[in-house]
N, C-alpha and C positions, 0 to 999 in steps of 0.2 A: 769542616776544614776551613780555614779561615781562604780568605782571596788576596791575589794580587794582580799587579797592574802589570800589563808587558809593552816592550817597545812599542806597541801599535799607540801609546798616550800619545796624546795633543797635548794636554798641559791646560784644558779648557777652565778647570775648576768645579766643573758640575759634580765631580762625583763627593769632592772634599766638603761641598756644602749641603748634599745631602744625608752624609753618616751618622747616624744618632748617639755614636760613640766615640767622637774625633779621632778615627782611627788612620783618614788620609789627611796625609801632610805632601805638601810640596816638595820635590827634589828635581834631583837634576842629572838631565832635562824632562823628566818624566816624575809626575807622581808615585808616593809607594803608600802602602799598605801594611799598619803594625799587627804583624798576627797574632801577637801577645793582645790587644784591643779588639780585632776585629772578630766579632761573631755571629757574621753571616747577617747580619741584624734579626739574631734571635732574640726573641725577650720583644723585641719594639717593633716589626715588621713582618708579614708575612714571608719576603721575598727579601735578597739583598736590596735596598734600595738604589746605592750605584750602579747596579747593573740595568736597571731601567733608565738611568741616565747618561748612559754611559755611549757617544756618537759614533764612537769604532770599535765598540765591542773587545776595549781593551782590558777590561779586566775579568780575571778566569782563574777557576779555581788554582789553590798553591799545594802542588803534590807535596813538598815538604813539612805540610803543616795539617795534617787528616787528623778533623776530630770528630766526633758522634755529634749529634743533638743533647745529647747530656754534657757532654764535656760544656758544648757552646750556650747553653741553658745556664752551666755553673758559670764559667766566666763571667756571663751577663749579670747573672748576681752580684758575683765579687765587685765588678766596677759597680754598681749600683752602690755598694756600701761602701765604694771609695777604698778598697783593699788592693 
């Protein structure tokens, strides 16, 4: 399932500069999270990597966006090949 960000954001930046898929962009006043991009950082990460950087534990899974390991496996392809 892909993640997103909820009001608890700061707006620090940590998490935008660690995504290996530019999937966090800046909003307002809080960060979001493209669930179409984001996956989990499978394929490049063992672990989401924002979430180890992340100061108030603002970002948490997105029940409207439940995918498998396979789903989030494929995606990581797709953008790989720039699809």
């Amino acid at each position: 399932m892909a993640l997103m960000i909820n009001n608890e954001c700061i707006a620090c930046d940590a998490c935008a500069e660690e995504c290996p898929n530019g999937a966090i962009e800046e909003g307002d006043p809080t960060y979001n999270i493209d669930p179409d991009i984001c996956t989990e950082c499978v394929g490049s990460y063992d672990e989401p990597s924002c979430l180890s950087v992340c100061p108030v534990d603002a970002i948490v899974p997105d029940p409207d966006n439940i995918e498998s390991i396979e789903e989030l496996k494929y995606k990581f392809e797709l953008l790989q090949r720039g699809e």
